[in-house]
VOBA-1610 file (N, C-alpha, C; in pm, whole numbers, padded with zeros to 5 digits, always signed):
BEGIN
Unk-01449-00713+00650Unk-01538-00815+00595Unk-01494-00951+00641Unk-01555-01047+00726Unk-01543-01157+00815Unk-01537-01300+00664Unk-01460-01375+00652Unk-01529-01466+00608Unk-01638-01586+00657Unk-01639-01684+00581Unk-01747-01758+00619Unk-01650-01886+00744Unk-01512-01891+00639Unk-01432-02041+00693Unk-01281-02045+00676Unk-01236-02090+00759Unk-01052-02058+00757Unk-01020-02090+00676Unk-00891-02034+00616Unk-00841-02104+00469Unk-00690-02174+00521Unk-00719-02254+00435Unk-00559-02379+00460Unk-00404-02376+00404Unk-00421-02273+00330Unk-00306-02278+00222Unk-00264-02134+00187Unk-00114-02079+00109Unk-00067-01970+00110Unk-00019-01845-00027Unk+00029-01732+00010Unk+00057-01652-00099Unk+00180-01556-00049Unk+00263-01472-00115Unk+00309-01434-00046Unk+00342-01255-00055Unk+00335-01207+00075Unk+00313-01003+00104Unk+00380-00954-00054Unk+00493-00998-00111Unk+00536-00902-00147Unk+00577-01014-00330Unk+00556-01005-00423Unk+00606-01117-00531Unk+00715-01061-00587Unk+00778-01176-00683Unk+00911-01161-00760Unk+00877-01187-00885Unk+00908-01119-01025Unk+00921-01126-01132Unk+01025-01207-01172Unk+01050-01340-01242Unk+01202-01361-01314Unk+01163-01431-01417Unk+01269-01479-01513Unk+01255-01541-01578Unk+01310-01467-01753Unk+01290-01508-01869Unk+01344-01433-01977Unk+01200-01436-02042Unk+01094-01491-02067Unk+00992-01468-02154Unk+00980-01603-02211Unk+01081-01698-02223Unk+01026-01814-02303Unk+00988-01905-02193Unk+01025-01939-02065Unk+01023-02051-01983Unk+01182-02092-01987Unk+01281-02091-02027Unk+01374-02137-02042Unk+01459-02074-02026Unk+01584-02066-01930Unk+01699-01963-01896Unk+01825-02092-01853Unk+01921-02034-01960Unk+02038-02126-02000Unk+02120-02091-01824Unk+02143-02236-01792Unk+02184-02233-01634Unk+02338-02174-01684Unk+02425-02064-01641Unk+02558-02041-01643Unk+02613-02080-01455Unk+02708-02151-01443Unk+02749-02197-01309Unk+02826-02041-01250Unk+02797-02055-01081Unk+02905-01985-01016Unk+02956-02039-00915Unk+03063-02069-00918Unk+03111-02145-00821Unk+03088-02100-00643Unk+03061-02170-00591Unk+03096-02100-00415Unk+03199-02102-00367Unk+03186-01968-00301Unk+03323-01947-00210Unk+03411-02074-00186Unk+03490-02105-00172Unk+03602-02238-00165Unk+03537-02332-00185Unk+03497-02337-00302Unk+03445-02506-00346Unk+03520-02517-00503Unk+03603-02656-00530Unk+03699-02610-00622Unk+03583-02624-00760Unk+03616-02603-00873Unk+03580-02588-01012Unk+03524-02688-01011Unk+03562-02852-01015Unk+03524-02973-01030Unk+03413-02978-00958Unk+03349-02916-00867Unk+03233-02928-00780Unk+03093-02893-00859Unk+03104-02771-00967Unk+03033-02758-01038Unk+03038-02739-01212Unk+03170-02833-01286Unk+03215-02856-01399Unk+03080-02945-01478Unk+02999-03072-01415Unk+02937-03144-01454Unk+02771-03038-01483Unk+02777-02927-01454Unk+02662-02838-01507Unk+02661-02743-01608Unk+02765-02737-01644Unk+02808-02643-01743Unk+02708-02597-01814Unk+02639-02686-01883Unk+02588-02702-02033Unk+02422-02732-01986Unk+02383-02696-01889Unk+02210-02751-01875Unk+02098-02643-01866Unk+02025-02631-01854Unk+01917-02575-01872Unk+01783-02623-01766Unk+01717-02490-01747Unk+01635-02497-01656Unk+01535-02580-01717Unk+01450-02650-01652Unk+01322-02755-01717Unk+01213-02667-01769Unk+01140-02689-01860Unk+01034-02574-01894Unk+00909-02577-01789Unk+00890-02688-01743Unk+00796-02701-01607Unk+00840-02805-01529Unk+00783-02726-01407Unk+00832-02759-01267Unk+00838-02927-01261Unk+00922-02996-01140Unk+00991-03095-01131Unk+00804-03120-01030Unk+00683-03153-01041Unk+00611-03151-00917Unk+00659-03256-00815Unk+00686-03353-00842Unk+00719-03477-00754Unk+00836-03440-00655Unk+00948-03349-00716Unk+01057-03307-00605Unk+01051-03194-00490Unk+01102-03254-00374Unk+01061-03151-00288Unk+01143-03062-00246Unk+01157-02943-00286Unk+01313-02851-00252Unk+01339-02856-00135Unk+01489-02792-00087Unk+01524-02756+00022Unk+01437-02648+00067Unk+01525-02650+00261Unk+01451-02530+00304Unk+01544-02402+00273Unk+01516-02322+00222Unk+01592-02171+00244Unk+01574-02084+00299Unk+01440-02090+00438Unk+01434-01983+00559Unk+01557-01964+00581Unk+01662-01959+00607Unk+01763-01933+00622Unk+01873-01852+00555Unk+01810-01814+00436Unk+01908-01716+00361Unk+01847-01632+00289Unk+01947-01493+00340Unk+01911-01370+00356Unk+01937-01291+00226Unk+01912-01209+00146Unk+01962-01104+00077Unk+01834-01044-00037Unk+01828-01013-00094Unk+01751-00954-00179Unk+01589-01048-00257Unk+01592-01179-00251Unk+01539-01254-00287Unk+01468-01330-00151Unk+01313-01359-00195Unk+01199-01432-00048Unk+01290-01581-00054Unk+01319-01628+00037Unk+01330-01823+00035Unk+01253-01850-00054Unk+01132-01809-00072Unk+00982-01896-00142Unk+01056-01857-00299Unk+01128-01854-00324Unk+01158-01767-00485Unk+01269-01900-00499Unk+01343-01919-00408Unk+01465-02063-00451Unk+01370-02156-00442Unk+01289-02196-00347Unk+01203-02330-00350Unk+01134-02307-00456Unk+01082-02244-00500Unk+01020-02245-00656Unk+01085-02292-00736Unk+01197-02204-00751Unk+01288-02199-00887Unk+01400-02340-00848Unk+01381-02397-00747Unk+01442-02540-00761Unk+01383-02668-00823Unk+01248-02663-00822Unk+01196-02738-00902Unk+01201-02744-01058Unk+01302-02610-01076Unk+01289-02577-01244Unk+01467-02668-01258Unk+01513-02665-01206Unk+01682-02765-01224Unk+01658-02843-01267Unk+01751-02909-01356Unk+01761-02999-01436Unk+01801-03087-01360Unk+01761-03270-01386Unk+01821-03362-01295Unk+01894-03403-01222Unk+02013-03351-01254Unk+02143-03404-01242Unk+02212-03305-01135Unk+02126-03193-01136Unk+02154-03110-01013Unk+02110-03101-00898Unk+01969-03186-00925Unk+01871-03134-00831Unk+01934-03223-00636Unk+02017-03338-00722Unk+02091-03394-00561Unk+02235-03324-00496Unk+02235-03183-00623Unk+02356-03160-00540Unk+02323-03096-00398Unk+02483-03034-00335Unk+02472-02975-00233Unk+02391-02853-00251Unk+02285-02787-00087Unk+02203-02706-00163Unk+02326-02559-00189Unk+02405-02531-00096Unk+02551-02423-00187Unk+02592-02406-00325Unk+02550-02534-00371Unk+02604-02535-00543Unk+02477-02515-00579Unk+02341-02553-00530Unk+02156-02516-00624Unk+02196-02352-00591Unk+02197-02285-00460Unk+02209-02181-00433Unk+02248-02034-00523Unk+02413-02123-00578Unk+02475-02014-00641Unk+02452-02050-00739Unk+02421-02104-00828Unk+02299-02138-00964Unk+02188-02034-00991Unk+02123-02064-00869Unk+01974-01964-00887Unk+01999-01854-00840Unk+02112-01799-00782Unk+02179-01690-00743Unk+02220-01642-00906Unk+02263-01659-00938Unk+02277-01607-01055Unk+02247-01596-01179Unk+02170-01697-01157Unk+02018-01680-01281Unk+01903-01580-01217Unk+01893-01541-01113Unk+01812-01425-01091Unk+01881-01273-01107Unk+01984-01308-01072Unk+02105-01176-01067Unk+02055-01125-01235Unk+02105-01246-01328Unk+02118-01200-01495Unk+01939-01151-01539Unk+01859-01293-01531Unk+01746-01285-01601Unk+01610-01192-01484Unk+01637-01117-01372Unk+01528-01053-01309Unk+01547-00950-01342Unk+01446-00893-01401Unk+01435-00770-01486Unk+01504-00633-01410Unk+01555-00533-01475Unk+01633-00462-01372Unk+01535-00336-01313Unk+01423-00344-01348Unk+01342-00267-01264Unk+01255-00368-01171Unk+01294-00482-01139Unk+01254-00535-01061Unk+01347-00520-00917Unk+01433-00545-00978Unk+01588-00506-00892Unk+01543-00345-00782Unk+01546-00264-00931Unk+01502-00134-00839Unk+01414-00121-00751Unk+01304-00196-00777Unk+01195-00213-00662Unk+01260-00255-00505Unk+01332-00362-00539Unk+01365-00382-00388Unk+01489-00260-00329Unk+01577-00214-00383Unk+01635-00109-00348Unk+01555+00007-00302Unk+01431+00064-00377Unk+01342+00129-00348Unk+01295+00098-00235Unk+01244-00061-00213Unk+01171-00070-00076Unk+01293-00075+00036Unk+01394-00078+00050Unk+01471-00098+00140Unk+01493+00077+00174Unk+01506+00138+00069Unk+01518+00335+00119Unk+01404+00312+00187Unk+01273+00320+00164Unk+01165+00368+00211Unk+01110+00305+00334Unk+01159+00171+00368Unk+01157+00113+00488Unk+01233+00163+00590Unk+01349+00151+00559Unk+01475+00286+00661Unk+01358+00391+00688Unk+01362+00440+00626Unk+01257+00557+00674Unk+01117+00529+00757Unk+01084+00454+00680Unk+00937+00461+00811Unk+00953+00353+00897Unk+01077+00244+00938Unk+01107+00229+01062Unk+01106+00373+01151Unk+01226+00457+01088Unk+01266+00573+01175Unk+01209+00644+01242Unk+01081+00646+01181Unk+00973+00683+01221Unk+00937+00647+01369Unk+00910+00498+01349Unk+00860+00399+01489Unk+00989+00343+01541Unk+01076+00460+01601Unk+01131+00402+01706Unk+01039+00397+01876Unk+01137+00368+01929Unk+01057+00300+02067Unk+00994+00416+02134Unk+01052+00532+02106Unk+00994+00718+02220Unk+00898+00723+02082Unk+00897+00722+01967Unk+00741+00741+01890Unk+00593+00648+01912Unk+00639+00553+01930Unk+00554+00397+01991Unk+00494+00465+02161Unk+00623+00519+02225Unk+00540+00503+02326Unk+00473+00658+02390Unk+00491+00792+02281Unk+00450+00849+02294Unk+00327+00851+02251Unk+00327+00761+02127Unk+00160+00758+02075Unk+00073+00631+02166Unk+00139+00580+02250Unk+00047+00482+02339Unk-00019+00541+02428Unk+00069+00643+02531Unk+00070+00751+02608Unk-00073+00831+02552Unk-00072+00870+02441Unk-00162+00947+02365Unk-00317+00896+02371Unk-00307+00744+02298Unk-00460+00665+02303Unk-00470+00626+02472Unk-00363+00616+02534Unk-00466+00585+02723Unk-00505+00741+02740Unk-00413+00823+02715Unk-00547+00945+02744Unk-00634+00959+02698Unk-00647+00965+02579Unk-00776+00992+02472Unk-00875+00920+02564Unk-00857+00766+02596Unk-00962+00655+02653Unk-00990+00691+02780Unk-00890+00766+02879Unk-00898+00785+03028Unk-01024+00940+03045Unk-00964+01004+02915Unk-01076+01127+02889Unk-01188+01097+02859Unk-01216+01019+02754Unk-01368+00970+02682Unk-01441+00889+02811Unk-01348+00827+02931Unk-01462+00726+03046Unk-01496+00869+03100Unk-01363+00896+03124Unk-01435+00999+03246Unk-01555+01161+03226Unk-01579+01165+03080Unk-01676+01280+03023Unk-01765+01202+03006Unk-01813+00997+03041Unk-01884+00960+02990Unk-01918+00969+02861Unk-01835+00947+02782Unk-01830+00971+02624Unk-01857+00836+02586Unk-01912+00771+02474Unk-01884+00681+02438Unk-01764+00662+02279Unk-01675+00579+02298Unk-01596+00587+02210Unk-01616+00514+02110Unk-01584+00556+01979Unk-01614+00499+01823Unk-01487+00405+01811Unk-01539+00276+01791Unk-01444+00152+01804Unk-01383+00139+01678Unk-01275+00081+01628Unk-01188+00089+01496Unk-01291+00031+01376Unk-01379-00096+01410Unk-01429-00130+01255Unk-01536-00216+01339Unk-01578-00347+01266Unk-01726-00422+01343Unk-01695-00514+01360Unk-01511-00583+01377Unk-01439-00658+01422Unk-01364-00653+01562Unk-01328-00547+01557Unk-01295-00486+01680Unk-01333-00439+01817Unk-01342-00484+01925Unk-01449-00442+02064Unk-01322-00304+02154Unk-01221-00348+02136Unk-01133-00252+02177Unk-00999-00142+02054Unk-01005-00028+02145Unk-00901+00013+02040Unk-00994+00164+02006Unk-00930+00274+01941Unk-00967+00403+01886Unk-00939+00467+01794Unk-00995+00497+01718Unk-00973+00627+01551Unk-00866+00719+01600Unk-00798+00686+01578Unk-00661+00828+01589Unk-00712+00947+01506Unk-00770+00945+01432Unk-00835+01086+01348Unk-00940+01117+01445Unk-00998+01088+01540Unk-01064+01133+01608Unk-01039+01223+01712Unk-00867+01244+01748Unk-00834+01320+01831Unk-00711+01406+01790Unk-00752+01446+01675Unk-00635+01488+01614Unk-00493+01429+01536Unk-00540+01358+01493Unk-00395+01289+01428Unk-00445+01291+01282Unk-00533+01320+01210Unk-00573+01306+01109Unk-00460+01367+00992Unk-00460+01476+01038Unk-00348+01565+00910Unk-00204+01521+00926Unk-00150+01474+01040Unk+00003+01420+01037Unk-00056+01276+01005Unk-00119+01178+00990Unk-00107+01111+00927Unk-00210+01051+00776Unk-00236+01156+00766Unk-00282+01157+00562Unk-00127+01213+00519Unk-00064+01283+00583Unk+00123+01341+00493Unk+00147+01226+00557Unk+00187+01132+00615Unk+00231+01037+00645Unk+00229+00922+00539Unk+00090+00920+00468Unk+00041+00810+00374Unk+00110+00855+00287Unk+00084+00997+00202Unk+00116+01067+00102Unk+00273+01052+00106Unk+00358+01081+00159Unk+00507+01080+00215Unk+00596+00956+00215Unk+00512+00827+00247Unk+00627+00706+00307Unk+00517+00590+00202Unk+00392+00619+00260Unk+00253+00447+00219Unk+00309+00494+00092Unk+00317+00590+00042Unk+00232+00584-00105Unk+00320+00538-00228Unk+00413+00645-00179Unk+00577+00613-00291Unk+00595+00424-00267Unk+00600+00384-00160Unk+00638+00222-00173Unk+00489+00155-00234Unk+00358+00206-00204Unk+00271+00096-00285Unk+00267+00139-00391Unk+00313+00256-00484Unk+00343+00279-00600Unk+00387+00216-00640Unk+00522+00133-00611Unk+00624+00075-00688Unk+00598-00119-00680Unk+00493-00171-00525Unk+00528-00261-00536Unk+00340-00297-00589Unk+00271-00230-00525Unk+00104-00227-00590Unk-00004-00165-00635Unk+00049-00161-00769Unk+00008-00060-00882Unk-00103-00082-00913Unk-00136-00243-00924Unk-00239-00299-00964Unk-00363-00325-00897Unk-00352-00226-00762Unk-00502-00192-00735Unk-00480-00095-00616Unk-00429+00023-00721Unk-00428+00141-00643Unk-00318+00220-00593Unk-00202+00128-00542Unk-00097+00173-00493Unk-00039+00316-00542Unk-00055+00376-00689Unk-00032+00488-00716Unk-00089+00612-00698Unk-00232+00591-00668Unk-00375+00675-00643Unk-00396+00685-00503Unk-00334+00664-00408Unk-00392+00661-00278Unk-00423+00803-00215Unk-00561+00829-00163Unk-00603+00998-00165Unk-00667+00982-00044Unk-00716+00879+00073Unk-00783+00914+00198Unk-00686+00751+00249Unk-00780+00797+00401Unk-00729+00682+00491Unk-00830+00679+00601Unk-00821+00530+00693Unk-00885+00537+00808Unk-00779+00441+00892Unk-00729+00553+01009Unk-00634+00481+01092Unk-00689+00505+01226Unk-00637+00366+01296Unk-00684+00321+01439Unk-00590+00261+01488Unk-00587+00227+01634Unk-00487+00145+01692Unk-00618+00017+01787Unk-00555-00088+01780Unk-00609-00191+01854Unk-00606-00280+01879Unk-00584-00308+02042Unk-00547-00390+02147Unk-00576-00537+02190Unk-00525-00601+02243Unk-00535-00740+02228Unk-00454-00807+02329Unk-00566-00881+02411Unk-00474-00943+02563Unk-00603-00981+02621Unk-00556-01032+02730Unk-00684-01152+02824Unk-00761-01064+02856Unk-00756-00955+02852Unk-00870-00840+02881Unk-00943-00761+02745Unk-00873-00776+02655Unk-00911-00729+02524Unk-00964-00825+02457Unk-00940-00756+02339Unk-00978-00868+02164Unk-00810-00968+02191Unk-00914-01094+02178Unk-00775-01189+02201Unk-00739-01215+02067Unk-00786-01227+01932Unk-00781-01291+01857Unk-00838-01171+01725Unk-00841-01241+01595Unk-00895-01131+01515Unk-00897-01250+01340Unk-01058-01267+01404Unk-01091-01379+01269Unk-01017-01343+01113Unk-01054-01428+01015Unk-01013-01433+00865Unk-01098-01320+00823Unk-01045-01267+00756Unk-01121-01121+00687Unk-01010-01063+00596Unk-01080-00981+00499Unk-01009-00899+00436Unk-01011-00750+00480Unk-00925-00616+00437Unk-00944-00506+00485Unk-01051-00390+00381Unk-01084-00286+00428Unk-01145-00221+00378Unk-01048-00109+00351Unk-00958-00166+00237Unk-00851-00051+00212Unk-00796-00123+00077Unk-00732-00054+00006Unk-00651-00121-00085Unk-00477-00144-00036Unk-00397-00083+00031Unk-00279-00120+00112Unk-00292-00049+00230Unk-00260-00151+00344Unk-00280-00146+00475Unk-00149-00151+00516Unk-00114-00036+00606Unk+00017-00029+00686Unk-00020-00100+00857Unk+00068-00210+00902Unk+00047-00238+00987Unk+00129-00259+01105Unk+00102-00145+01220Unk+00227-00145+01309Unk+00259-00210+01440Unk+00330-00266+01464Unk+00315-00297+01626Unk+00386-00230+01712Unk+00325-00127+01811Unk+00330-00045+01919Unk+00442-00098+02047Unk+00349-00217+02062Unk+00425-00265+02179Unk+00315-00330+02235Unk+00239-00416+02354Unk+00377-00378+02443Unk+00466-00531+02453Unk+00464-00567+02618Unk+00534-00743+02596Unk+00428-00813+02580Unk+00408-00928+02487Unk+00310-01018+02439Unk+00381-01147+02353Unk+00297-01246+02401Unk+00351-01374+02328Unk+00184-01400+02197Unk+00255-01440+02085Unk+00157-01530+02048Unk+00097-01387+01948Unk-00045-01377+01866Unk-00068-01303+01825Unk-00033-01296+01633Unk+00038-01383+01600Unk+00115-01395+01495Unk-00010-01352+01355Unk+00010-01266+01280Unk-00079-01276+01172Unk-00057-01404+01053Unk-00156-01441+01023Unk-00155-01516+00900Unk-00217-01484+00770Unk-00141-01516+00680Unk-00181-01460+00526Unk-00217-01608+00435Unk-00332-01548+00387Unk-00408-01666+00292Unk-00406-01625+00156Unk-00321-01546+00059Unk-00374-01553-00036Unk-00471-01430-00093Unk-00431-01367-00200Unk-00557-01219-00205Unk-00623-01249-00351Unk-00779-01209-00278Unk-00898-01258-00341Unk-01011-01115-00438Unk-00992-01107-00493Unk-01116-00985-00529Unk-01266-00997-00470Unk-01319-00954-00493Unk-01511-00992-00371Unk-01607-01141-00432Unk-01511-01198-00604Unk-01626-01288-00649Unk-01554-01460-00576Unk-01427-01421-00491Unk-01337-01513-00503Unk-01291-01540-00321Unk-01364-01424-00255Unk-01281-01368-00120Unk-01319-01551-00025Unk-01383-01612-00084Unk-01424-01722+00003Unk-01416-01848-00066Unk-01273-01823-00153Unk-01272-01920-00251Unk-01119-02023-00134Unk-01082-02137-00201Unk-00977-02217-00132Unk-00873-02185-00135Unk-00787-02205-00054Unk-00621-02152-00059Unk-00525-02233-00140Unk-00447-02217-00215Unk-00350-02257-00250Unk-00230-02262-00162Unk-00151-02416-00162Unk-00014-02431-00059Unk+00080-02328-00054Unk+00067-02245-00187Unk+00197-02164-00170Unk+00138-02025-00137Unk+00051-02015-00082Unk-00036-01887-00109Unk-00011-01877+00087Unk+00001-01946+00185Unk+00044-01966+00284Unk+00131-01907+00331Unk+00150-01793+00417Unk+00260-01702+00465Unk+00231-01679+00668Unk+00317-01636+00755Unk+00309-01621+00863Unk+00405-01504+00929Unk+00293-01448+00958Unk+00403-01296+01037Unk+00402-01270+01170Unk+00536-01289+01200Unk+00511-01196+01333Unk+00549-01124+01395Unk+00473-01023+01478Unk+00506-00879+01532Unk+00627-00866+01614Unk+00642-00785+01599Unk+00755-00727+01667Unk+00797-00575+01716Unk+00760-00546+01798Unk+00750-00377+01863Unk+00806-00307+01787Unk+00795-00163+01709Unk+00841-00060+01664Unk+00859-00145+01479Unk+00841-00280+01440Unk+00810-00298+01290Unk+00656-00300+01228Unk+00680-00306+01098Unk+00551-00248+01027Unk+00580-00393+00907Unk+00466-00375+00861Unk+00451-00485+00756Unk+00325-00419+00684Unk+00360-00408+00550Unk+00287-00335+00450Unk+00204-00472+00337Unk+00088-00465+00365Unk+00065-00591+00224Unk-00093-00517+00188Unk-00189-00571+00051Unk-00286-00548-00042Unk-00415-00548+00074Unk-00513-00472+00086Unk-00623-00454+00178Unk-00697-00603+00141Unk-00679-00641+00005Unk-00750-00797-00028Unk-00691-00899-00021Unk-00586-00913+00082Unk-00483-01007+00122Unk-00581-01033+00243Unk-00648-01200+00215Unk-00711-01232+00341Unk-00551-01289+00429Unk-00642-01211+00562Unk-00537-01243+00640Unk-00674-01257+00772Unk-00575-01313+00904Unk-00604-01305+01036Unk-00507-01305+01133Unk-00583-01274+01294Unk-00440-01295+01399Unk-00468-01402+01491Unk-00365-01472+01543Unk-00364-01565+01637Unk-00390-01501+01740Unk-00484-01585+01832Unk-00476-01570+01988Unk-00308-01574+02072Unk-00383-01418+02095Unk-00234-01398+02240Unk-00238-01483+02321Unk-00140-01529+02366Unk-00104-01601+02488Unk-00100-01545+02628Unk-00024-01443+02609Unk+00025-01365+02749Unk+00062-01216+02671Unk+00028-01150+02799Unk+00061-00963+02800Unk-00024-00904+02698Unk+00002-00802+02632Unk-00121-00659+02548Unk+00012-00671+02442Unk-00065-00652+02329Unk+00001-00616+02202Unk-00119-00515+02110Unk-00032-00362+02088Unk-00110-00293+02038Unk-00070-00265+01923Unk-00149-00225+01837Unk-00095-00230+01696Unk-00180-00063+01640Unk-00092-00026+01520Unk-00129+00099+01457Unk-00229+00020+01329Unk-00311+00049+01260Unk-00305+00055+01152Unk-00376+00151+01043Unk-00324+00136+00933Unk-00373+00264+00848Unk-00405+00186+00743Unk-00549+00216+00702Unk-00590+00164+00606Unk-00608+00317+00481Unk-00494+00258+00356Unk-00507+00339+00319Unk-00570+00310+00149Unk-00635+00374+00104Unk-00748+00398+00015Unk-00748+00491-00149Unk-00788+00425-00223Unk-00817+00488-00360Unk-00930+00486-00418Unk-01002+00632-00445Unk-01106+00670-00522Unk-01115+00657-00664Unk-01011+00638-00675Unk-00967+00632-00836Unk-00971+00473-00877Unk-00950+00370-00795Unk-00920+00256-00804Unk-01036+00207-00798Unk-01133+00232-00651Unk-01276+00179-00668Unk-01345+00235-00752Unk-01344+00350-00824Unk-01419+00373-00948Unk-01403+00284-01070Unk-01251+00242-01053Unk-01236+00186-01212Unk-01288+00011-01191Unk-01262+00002-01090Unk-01355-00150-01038Unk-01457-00217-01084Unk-01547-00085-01113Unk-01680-00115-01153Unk-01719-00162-01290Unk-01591-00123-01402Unk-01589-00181-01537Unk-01512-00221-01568Unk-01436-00328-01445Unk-01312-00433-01460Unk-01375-00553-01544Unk-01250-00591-01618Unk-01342-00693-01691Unk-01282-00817-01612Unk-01317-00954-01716Unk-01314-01029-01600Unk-01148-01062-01545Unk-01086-01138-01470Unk-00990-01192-01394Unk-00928-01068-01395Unk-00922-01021-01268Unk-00822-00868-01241Unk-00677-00960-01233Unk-00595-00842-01225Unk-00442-00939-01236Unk-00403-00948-01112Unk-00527-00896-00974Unk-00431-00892-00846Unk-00469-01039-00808Unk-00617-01047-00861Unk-00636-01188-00747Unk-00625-01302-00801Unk-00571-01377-00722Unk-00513-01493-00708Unk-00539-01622-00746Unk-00707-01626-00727Unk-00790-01753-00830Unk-00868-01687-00906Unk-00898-01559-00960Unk-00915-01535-01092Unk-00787-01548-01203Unk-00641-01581-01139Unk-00560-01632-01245Unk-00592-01719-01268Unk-00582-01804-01169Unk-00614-01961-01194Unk-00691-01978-01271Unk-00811-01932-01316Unk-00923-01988-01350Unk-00888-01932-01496Unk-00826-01795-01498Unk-00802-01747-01662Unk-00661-01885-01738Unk-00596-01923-01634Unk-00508-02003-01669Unk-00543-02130-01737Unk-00676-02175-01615Unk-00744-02345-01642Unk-00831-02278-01760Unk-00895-02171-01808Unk-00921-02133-01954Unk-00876-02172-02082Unk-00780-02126-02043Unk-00645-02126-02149Unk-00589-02240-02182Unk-00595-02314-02070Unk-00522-02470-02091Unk-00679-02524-02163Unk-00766-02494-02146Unk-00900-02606-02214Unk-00906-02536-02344Unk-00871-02422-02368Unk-00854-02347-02512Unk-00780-02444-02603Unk-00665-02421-02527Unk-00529-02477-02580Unk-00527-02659-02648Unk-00643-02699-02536Unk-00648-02871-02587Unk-00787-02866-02676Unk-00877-02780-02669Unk-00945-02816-02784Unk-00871-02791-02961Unk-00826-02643-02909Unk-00753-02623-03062Unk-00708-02761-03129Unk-00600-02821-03004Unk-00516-02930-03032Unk-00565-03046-03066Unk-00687-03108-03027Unk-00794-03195-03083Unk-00843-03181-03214Unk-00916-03055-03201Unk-00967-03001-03336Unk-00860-03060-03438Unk-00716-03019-03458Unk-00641-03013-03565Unk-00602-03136-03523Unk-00614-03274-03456Unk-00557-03338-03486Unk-00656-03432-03568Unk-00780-03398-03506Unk-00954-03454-03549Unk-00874-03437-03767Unk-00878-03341-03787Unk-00856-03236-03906Unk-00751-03320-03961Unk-00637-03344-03894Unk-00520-03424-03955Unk-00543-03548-03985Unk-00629-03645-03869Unk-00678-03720-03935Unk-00760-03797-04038Unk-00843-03685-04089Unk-00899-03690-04179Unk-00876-03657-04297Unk-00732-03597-04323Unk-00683-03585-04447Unk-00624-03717-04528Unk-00594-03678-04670Unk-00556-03766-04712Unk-00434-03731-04811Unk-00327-03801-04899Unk-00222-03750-04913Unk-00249-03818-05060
//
């Protein structure tokens, strides 16, 4: 499904739960590796802000690696209390290092342990002799279909190049494929529209280079989680971009800054995100970059769709809008009773 107009702003593949339930999580210090006591003595006693600092602009944390997105410290730096917010970012670091360690729920924890087993694995899958035996596979399929004069069934009504891998036999090794590796990880990370129910699929591979599809507009998928692989081969440029995921009353609604994400391929990796994650791809520069993907699907999910009530919890400005609800709830009550207070008398 094409949209109408590019979106400007971001969200991100995979989210983080933290926090304790009130807004408020008592900062306990950890010192960094050789930095003496006195470096972080003056925090002892502070507390995270109940809302964000908007005016301050965090550090960058592309740069550090472990269990937690960068986008999760730049958030949660705006929640520091003043007096921290100029320290070094090593001392913000091991702060929010360990206020996520204590207060992120511990089945949140498990999730990422979970996704790290199940990624091992379906890398293992796409090493470089699986990539290039299944490339091997679609130039025959294509070298057979010119030469019987066949005409070939193209991946979707976006696509001018590229072929249905269920069309030549791949169908049953990869529905156990979905069932086996897709399903157990969108179980755990997207429950909330489908990830547990997934029962069909439609997978294709398709190509992209000065002779192909160079490019691949803003659209959403016709799947509820989409596995997406890159084959090979050498190619510059091509990078997907993520806008943010929309349900159908919202899919052409504006982006939010943080809703803004950027991926890019890399031969024999996969990147798993929501079929209603508008996304698109950049124009290649140079060489063919082919990609797998499996769009994989719930009957159970689009049935229950139909008597969703309103703001589903996946998309992104139906929060918003249940949120800006809530806040106009919240200030009439507060009028009302103050209207009420003023009019009493003692």
């Amino acid at each position: 499904m094409a949209l109408d107009s590019p979106a400007e702003r971001r969200d991100e593949v995979v989210q983080v739960a933290m926090g304790n339930g009130n807004g408020v999580a008592p900062l306990q210090p950890l010192r960094p590796a050789g930095r003496p006591a006195a470096a972080t003595a003056p925090y002892l006693d502070r507390r995270l802000r109940l809302n964000p600092n908007a005016e301050h602009k965090p550090q960058d944390y592309s740069d550090v690696r472990g269990e937690y997105a960068p986008a999760v410290y730049s958030a949660l730096e705006r929640h520091l209390p003043p007096s921290l917010l100029d320290a070094d970012r090593d001392v913000k670091l091991h702060f929010m290092r360990d206020i996520l360690a204590r207060y992120w729920p511990q089945g949140e924890r498990n999730k990422v342990q979970r996704h790290k087993e199940y990624r091992q694995r379906i890398l293992h899958l796409y090493k470089p002799t699986f990539c290039e035996m299944l490339l091997e596979e679609v130039e025959n399929f294509e070298k057979w279909v010119h030469a019987m004069k066949f005409k070939i069934m193209r991946p979707n009504t976006m696509n001018k190049y590229g072929a249905v891998l269920d069309d030549f036999g791949l169908e049953a090794m990869l529905n156990q494929f979905m069932e086996q590796f897709v399903a157990p990880i969108s179980r755990v990370f997207y429950p909330e529209v489908g990830g547990g129910t997934l029962d069909s699929h439609h997978a294709f591979v398709v190509e992209y280079g000065k002779d192909r599809d160079v490019e691949l507009g803003f659209h959403v998928d016709d799947s509820e989680v989409t596995l997406n692989v890159c084959l090979g081969k050498q190619f510059s440029g091509g990078e997907l971009y993520f806008r943010g995921i929309r349900c159908e009353n919202h899919v052409n609604s504006e982006t939010q800054h943080e809703e803004m994400y950027d991926y890019t391929h890399i031969p024999g990796q996969a990147v798993l995100h929501r079929g209603r994650h508008r996304h698109g791809a950049r124009a290649i520069s140079s060489g063919l970059r082919i990609n797998l993907l499996l769009w994989c699907r719930s009957s159970v999910f689009r049935e229950m769709k139909k008597y969703q009530k309103d703001f589903p919890t996946w998309c992104g400005e139906c929060q918003r809008e249940k949120r800006g609800r809530q806040s106009q709830c919240v200030k009439a009550t507060k009028m009302a009773f103050l209207r009420g207070a003023g009019g009493a008398t003692i």
